[in-house]
Gaussian input, Z-matrix of N, CA and C with variables (Angstrom, degrees):
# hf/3-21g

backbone

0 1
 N
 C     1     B1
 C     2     B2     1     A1
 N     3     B3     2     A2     1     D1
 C     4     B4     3     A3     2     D2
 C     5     B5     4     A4     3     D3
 N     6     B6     5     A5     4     D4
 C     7     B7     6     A6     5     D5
 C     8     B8     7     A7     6     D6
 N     9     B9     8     A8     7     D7
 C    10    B10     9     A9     8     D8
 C    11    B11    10    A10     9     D9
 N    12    B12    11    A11    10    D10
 C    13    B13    12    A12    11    D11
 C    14    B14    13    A13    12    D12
 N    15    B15    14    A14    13    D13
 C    16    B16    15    A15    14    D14
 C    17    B17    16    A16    15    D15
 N    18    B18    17    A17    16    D16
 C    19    B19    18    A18    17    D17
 C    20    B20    19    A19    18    D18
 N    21    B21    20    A20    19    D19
 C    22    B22    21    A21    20    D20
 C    23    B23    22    A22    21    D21
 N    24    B24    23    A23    22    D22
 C    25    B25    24    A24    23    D23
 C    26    B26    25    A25    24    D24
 N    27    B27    26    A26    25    D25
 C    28    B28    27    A27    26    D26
 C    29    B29    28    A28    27    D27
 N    30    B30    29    A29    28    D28
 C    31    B31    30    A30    29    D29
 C    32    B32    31    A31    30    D30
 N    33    B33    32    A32    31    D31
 C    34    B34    33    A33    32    D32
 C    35    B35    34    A34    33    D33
 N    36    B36    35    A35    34    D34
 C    37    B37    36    A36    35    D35
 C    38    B38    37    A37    36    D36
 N    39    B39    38    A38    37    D37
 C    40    B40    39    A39    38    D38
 C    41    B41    40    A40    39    D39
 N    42    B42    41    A41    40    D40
 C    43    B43    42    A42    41    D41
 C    44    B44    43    A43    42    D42
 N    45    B45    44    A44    43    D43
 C    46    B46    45    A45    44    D44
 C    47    B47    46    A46    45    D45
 N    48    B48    47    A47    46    D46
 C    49    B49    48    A48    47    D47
 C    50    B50    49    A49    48    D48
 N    51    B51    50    A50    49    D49
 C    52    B52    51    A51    50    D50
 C    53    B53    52    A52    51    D51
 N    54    B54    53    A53    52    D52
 C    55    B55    54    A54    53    D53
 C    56    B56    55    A55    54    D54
 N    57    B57    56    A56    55    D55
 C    58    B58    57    A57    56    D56
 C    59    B59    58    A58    57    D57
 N    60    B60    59    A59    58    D58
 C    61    B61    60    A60    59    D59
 C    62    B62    61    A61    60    D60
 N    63    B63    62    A62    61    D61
 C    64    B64    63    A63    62    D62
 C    65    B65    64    A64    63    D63
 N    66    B66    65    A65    64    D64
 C    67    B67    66    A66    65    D65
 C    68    B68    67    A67    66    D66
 N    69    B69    68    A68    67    D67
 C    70    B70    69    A69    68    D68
 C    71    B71    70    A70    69    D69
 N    72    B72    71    A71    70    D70
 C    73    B73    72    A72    71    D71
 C    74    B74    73    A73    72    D72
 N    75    B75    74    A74    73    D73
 C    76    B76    75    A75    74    D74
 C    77    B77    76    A76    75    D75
 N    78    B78    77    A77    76    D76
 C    79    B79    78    A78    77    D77
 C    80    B80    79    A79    78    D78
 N    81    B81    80    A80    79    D79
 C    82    B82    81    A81    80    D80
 C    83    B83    82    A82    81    D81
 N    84    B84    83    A83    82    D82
 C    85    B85    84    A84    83    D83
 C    86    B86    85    A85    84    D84
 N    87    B87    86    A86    85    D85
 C    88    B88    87    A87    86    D86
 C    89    B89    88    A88    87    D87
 N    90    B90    89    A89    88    D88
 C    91    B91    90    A90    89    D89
 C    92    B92    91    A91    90    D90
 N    93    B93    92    A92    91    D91
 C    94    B94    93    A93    92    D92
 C    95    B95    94    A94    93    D93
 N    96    B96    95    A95    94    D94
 C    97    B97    96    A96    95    D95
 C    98    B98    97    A97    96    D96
 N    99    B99    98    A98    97    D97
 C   100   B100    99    A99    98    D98
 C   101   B101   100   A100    99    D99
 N   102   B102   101   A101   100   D100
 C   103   B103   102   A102   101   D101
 C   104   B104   103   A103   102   D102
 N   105   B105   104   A104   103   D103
 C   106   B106   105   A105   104   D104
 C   107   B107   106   A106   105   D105
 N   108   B108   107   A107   106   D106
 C   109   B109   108   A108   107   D107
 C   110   B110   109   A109   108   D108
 N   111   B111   110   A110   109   D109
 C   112   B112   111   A111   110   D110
 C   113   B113   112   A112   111   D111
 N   114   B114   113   A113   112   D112
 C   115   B115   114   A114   113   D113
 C   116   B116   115   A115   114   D114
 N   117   B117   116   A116   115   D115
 C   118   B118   117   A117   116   D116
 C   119   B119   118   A118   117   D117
 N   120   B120   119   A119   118   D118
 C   121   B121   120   A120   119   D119
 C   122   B122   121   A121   120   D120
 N   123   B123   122   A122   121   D121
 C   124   B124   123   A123   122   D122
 C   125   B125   124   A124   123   D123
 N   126   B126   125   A125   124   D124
 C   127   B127   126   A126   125   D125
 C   128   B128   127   A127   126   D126
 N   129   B129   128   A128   127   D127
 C   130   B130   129   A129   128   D128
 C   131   B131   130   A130   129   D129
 N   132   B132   131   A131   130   D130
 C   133   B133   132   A132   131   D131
 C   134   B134   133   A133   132   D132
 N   135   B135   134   A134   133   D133
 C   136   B136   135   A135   134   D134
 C   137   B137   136   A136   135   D135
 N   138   B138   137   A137   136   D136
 C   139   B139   138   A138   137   D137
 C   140   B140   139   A139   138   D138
 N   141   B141   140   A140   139   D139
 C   142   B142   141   A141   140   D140
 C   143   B143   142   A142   141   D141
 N   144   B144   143   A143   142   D142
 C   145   B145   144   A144   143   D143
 C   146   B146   145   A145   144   D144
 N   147   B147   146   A146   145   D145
 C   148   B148   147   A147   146   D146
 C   149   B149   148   A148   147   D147
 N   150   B150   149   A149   148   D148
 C   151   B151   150   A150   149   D149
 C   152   B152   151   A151   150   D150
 N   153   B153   152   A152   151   D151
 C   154   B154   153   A153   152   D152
 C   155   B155   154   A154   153   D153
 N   156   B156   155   A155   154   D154
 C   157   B157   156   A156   155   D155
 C   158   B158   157   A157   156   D156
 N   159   B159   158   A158   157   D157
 C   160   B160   159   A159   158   D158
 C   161   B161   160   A160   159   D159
 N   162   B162   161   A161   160   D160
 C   163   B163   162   A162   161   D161
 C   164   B164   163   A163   162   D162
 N   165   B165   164   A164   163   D163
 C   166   B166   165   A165   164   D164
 C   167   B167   166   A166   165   D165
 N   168   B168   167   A167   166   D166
 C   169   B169   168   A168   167   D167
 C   170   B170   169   A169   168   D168
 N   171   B171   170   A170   169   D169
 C   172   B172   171   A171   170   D170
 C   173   B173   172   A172   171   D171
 N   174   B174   173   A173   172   D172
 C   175   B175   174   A174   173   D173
 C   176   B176   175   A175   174   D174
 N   177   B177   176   A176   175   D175
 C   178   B178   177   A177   176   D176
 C   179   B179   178   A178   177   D177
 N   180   B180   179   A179   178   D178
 C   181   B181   180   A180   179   D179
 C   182   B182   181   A181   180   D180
 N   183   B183   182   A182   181   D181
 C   184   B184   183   A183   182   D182
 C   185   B185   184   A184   183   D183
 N   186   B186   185   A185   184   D184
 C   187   B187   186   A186   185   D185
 C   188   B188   187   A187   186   D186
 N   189   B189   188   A188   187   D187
 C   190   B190   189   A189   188   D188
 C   191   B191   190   A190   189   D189
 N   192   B192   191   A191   190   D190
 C   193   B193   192   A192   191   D191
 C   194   B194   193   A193   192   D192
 N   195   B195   194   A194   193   D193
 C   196   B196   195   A195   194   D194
 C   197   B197   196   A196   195   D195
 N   198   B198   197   A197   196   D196
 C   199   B199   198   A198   197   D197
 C   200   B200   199   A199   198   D198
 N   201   B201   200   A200   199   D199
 C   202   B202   201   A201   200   D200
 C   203   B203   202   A202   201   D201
 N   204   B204   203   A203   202   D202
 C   205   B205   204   A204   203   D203
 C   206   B206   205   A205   204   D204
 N   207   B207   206   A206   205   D205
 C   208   B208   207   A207   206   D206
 C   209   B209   208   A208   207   D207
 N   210   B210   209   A209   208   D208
 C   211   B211   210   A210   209   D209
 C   212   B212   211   A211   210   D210
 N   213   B213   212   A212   211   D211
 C   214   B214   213   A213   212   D212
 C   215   B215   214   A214   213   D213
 N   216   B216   215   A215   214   D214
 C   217   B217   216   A216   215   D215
 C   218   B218   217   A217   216   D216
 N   219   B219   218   A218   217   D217
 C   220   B220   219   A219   218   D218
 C   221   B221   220   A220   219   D219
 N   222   B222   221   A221   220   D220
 C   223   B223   222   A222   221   D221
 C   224   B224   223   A223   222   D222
 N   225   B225   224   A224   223   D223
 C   226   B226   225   A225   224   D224
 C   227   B227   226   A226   225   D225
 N   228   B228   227   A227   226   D226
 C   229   B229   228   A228   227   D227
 C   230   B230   229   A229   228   D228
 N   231   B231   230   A230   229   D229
 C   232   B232   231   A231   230   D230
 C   233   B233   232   A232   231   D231
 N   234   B234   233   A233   232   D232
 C   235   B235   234   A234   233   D233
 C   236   B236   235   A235   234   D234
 N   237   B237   236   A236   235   D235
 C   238   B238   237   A237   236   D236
 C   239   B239   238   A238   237   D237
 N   240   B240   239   A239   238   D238
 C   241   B241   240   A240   239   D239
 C   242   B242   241   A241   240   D240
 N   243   B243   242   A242   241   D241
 C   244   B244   243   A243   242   D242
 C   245   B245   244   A244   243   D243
 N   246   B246   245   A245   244   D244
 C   247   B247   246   A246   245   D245
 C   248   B248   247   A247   246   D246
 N   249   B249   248   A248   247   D247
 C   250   B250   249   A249   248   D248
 C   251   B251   250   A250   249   D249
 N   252   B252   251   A251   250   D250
 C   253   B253   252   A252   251   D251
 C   254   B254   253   A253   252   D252
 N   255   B255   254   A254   253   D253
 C   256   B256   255   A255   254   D254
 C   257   B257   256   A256   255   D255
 N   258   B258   257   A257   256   D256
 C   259   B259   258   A258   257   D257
 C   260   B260   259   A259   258   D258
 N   261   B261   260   A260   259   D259
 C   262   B262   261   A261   260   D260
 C   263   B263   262   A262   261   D261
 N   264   B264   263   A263   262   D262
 C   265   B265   264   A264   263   D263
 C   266   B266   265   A265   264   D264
 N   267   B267   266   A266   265   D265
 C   268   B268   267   A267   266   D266
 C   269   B269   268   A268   267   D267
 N   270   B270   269   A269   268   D268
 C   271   B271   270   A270   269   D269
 C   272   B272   271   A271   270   D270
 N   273   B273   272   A272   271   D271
 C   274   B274   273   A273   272   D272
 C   275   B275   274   A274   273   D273
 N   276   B276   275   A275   274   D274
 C   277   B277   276   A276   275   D275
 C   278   B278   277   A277   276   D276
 N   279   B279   278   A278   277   D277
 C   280   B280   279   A279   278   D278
 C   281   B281   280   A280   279   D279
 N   282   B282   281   A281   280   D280
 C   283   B283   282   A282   281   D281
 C   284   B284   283   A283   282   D282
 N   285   B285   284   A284   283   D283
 C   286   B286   285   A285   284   D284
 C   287   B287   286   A286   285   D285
 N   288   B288   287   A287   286   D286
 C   289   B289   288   A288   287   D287
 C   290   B290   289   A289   288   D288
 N   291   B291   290   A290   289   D289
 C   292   B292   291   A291   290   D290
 C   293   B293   292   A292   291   D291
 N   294   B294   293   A293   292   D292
 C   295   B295   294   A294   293   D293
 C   296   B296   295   A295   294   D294
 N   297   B297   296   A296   295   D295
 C   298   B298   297   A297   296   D296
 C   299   B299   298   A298   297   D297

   B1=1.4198
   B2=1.5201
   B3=1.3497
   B4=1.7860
   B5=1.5436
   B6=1.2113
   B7=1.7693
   B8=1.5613
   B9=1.0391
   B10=1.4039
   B11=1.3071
   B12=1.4396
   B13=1.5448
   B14=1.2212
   B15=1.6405
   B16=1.5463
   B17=1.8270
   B18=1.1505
   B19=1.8108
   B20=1.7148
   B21=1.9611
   B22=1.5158
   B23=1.7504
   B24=1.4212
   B25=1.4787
   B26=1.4192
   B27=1.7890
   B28=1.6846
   B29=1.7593
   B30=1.5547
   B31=1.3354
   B32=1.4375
   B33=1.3147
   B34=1.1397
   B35=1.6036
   B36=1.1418
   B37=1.1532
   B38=1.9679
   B39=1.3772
   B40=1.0954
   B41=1.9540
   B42=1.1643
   B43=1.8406
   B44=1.4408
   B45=1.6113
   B46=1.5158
   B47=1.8894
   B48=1.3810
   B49=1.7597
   B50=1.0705
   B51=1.6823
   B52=1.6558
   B53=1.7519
   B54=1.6803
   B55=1.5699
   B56=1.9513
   B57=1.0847
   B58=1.4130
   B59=1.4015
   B60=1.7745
   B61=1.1643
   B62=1.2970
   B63=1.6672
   B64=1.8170
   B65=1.3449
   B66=1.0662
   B67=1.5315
   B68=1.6258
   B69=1.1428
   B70=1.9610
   B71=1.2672
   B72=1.8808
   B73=1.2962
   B74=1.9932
   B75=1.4700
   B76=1.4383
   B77=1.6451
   B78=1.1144
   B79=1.5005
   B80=1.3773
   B81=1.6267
   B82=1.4859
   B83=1.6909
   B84=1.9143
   B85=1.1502
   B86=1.4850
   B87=1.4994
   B88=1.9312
   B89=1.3718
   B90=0.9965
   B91=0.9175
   B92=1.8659
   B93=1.3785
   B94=1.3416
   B95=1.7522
   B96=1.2294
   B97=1.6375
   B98=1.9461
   B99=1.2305
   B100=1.6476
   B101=1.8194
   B102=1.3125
   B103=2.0993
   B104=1.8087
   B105=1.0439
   B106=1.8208
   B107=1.4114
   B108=0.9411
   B109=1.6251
   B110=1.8426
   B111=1.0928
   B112=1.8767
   B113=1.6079
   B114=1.2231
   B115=1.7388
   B116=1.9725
   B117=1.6038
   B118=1.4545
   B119=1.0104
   B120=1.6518
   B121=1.6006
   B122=1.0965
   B123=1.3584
   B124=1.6001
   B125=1.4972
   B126=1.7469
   B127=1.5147
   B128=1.2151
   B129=1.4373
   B130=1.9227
   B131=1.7238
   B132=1.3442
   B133=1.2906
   B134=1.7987
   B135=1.5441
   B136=1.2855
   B137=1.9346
   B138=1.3975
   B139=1.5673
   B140=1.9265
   B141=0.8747
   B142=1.9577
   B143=1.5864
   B144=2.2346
   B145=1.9761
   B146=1.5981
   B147=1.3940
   B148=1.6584
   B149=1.2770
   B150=1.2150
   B151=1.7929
   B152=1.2311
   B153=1.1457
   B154=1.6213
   B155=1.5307
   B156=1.0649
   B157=1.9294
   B158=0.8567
   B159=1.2756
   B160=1.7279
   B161=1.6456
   B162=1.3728
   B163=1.6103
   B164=1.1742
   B165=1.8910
   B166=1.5451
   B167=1.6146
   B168=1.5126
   B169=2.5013
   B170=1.2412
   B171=1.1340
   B172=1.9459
   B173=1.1636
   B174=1.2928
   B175=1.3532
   B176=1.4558
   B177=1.0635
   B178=1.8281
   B179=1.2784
   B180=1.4128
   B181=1.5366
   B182=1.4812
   B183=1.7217
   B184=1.3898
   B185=1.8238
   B186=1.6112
   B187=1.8363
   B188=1.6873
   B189=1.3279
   B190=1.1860
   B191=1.4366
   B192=1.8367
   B193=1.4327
   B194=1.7023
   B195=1.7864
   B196=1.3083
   B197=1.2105
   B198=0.8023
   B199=1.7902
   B200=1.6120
   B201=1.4170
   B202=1.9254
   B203=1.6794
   B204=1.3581
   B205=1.0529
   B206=1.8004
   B207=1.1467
   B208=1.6217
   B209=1.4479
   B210=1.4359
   B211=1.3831
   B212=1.6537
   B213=1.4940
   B214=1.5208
   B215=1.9842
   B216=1.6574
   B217=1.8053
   B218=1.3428
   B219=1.2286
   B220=1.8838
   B221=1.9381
   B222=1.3792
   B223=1.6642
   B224=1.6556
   B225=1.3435
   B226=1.3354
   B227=1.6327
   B228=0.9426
   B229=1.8572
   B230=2.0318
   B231=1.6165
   B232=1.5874
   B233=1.3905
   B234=1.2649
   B235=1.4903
   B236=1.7862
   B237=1.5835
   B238=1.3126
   B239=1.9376
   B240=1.2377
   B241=1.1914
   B242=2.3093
   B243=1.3716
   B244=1.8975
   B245=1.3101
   B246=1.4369
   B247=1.3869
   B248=1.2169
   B249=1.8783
   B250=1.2369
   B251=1.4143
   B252=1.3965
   B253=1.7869
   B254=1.7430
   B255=0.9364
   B256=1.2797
   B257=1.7234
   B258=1.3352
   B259=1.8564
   B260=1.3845
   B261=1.0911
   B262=1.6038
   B263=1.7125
   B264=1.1852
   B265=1.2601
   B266=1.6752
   B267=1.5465
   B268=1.1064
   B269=1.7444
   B270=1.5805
   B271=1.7009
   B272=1.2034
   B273=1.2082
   B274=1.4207
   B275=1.2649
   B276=1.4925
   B277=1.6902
   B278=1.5189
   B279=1.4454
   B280=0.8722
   B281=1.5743
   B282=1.2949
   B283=1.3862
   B284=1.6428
   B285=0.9590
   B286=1.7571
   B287=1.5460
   B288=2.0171
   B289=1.7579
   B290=1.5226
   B291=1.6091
   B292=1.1327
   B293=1.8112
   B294=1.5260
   B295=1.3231
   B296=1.5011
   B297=1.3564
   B298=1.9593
   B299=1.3565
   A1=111.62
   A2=115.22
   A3=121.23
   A4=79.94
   A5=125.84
   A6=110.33
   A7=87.41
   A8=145.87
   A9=151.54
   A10=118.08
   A11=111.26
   A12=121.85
   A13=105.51
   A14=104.14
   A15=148.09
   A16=96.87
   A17=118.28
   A18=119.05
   A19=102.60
   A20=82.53
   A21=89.69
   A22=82.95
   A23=118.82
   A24=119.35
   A25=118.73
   A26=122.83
   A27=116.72
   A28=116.37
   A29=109.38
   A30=112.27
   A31=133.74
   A32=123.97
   A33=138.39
   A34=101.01
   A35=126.25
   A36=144.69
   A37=113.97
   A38=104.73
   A39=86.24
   A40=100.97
   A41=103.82
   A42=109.92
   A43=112.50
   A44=118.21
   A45=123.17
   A46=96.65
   A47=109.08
   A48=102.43
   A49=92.61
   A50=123.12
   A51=105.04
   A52=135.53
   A53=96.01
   A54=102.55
   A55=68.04
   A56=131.58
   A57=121.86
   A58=108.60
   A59=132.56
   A60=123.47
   A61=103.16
   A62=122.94
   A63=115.30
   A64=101.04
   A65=127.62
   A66=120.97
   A67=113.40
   A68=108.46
   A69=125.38
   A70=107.70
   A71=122.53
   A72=103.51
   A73=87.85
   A74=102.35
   A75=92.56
   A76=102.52
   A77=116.75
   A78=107.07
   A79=112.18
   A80=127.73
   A81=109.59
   A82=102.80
   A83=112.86
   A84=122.36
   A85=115.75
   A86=110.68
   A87=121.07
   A88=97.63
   A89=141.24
   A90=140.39
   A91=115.43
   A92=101.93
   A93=120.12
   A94=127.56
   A95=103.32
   A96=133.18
   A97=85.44
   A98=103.95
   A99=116.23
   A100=114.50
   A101=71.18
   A102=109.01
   A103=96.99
   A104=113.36
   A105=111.03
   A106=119.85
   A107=122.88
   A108=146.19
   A109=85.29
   A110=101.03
   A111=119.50
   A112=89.78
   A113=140.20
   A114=145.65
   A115=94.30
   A116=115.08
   A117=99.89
   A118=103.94
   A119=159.60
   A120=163.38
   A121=99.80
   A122=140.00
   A123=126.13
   A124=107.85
   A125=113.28
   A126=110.29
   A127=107.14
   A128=127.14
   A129=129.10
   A130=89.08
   A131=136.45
   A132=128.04
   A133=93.61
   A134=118.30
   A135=135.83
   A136=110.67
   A137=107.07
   A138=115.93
   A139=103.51
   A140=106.79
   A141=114.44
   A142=99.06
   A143=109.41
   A144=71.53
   A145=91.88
   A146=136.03
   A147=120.91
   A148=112.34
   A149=128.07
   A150=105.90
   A151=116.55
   A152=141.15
   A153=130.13
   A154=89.18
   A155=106.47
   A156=134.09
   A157=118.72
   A158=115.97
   A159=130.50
   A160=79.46
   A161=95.79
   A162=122.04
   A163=98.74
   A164=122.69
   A165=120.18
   A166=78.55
   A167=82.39
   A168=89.32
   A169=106.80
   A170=112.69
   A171=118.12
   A172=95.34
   A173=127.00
   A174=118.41
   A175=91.37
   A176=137.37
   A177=113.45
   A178=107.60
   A179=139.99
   A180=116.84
   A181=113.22
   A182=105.05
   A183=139.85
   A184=79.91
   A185=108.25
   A186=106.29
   A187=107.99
   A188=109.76
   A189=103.94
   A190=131.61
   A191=96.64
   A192=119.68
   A193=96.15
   A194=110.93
   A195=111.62
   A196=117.80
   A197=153.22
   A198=142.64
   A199=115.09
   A200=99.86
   A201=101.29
   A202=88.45
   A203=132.85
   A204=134.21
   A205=85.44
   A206=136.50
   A207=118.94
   A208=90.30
   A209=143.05
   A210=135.12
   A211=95.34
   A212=131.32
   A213=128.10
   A214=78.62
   A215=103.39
   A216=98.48
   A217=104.97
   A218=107.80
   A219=115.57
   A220=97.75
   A221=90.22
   A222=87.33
   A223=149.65
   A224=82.49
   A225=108.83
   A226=107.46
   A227=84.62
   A228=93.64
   A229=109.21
   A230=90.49
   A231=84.48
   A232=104.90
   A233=117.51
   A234=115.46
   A235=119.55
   A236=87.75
   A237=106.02
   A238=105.07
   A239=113.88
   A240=107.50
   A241=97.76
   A242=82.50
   A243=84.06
   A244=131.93
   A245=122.21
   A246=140.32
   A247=98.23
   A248=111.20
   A249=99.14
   A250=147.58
   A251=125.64
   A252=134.87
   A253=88.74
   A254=134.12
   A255=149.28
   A256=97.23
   A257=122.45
   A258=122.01
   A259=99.99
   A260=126.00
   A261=119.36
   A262=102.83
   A263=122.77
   A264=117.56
   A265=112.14
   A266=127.51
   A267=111.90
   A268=115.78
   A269=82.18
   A270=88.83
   A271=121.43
   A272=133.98
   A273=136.14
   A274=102.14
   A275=131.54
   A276=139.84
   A277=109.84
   A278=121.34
   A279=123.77
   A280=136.77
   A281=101.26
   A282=134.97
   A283=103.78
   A284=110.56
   A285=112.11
   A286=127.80
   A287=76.94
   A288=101.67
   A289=113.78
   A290=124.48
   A291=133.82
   A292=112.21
   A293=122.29
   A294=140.20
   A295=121.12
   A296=93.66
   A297=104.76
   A298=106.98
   D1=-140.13
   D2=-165.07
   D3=-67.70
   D4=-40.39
   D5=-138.61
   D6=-80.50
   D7=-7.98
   D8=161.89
   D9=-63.78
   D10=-51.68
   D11=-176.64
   D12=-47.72
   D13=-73.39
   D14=-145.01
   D15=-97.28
   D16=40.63
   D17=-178.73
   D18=-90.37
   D19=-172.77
   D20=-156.86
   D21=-80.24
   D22=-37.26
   D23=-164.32
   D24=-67.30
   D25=-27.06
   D26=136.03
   D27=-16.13
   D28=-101.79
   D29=-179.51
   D30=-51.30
   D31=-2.78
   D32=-173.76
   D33=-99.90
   D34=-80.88
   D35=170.44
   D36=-39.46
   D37=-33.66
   D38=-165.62
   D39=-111.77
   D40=-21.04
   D41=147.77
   D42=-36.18
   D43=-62.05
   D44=-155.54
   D45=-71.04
   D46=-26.41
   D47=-166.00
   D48=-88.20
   D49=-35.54
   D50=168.12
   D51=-34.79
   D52=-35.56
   D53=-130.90
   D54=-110.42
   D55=-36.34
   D56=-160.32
   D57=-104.38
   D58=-21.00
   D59=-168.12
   D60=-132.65
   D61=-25.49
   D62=-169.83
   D63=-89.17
   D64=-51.90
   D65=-146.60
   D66=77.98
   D67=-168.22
   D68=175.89
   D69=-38.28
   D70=-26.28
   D71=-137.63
   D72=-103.70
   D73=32.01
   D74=170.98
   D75=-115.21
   D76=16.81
   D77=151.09
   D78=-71.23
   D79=-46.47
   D80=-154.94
   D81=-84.71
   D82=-12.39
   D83=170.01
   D84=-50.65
   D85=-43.77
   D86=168.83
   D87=-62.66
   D88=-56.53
   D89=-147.70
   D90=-76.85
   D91=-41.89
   D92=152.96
   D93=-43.56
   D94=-56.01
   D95=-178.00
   D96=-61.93
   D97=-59.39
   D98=-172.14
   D99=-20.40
   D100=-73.58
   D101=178.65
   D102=-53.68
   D103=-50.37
   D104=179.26
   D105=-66.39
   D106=-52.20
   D107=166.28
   D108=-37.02
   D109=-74.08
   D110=-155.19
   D111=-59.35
   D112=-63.37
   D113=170.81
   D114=-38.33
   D115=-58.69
   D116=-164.69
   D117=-64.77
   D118=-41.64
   D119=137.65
   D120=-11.91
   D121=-61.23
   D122=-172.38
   D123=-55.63
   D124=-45.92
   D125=-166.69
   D126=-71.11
   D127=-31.16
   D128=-165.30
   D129=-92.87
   D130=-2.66
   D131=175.52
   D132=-85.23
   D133=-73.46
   D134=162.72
   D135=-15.59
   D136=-55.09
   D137=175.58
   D138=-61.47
   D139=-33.86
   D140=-158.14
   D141=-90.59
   D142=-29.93
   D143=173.99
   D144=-108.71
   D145=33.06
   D146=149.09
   D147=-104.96
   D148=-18.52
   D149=142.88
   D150=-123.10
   D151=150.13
   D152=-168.56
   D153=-137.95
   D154=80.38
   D155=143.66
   D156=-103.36
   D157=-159.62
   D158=-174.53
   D159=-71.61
   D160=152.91
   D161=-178.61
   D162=-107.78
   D163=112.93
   D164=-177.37
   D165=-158.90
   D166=165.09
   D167=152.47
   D168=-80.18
   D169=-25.26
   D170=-168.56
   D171=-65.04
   D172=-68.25
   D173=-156.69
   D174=-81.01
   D175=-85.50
   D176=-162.28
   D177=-25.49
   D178=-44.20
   D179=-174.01
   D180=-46.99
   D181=-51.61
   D182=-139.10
   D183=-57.36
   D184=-51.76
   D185=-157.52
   D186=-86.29
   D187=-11.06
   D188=-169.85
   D189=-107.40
   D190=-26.84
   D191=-174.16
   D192=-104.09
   D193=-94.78
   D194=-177.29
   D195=-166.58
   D196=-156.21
   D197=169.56
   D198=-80.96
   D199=-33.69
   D200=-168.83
   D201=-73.07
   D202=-52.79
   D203=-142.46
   D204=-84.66
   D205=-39.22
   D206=-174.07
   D207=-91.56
   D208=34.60
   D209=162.61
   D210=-118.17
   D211=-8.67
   D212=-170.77
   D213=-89.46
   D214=-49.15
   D215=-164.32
   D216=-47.36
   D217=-37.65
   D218=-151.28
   D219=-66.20
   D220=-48.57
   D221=155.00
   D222=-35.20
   D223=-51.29
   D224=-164.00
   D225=-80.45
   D226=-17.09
   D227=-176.72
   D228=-112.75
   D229=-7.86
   D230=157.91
   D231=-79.19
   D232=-40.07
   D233=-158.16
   D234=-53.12
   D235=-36.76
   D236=-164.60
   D237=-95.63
   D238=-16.52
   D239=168.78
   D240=-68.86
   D241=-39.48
   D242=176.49
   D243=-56.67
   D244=-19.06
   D245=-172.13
   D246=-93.20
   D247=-72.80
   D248=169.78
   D249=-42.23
   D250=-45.32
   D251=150.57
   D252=-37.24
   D253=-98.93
   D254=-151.81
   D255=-28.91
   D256=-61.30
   D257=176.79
   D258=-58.65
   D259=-34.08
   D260=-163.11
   D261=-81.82
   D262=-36.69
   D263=171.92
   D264=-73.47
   D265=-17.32
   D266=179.16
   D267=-68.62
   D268=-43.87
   D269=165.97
   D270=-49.51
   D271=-41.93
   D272=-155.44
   D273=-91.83
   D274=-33.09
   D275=148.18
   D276=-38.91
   D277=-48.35
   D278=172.27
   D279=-56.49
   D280=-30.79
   D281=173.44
   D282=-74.40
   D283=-39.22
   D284=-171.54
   D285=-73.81
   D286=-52.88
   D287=162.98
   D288=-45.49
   D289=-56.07
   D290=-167.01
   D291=-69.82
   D292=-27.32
   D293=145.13
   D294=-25.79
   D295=-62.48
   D296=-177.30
   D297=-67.80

């Protein structure tokens, strides 16, 4: 959920690639990400008033496409709830390490 999105391993992780590998040119990179974020909200707004169910990818696939195809999403969004947990704990290791 949010605490996935919005983790410690976001700002941690993505501060250090700022500050050691991008340079300047990760402002227009936010800024880029910005505009995408803001387009994916229009489409999951667009998805929520042509079916107004539970608000997921699963279920919009599930009513619109077919079962195999909202069983590839249902996947696809384990994976990435998995990646994400996974950066957020590096951060938070990071956080601990720096503690001791």
């Amino acid at each position: 959920g949010i605490g996935a999105i919005i983790g410690a391993g976001i700002f941690v992780l993505t501060g250090q690639a700022a500050a050691e590998y991008a340079g300047p040119g990760i402002s227009l990179s936010f800024l880029l990400s910005a505009v995408g974020c803001g387009f994916a909200a229009l489409c999951y707004a667009e998805f929520a008033s042509l079916i107004p169910v539970a608000g997921s990818a699963y279920t919009y696939a599930y009513v619109t496409l077919n079962e195999f195809t909202a069983w590839v999403i249902g996947w696809d969004l384990m994976l990435e709830y998995l990646f994400s947990a996974a950066t957020v704990s590096v951060g938070w290791s990071g956080y601990f390490v720096s503690l001791l």
